[in-house]
C-alpha positions in Angstrom: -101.7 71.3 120.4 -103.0 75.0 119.9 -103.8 76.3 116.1 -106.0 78.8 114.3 -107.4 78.1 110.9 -108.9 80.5 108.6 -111.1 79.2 106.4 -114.2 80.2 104.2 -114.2 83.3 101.3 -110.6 84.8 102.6 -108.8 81.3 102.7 -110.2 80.3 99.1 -109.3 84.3 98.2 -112.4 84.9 96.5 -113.3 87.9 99.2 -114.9 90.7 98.5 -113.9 94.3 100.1 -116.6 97.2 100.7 -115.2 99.2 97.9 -115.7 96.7 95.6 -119.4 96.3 95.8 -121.5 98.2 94.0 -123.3 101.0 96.2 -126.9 100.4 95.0 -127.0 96.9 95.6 -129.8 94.5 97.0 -127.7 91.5 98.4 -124.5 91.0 99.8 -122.3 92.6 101.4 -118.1 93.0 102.1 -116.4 89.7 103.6 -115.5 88.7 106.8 -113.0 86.5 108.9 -113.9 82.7 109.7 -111.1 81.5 111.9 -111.0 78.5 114.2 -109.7 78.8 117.2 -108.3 75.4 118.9 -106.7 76.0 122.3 -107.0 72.4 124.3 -106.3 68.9 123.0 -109.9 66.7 124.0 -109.0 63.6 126.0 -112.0 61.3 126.3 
């Protein structure tokens, strides 16, 4: 079985874009991609 799963600030839809933030901010920054990537079944 091979699948790709997105998870993390995209996959909740609570990202954030770079045009969003506020340029004179201290902390964070724009979001990113968290994917899984499974390509091979394990067989002990």
């Amino acid at each position: 079985m091979q699948f790709v799963i997105l998870f993390g600030s995209y996959a909740r839809g609570d990202w954030k874009e770079a045009a969003a933030l506020k340029p004179d901010r201290c902390l964070g920054h724009a979001s990113d991609y968290d994917i899984l990537a499974v390509t091979e079944e394990f067989e002990p």
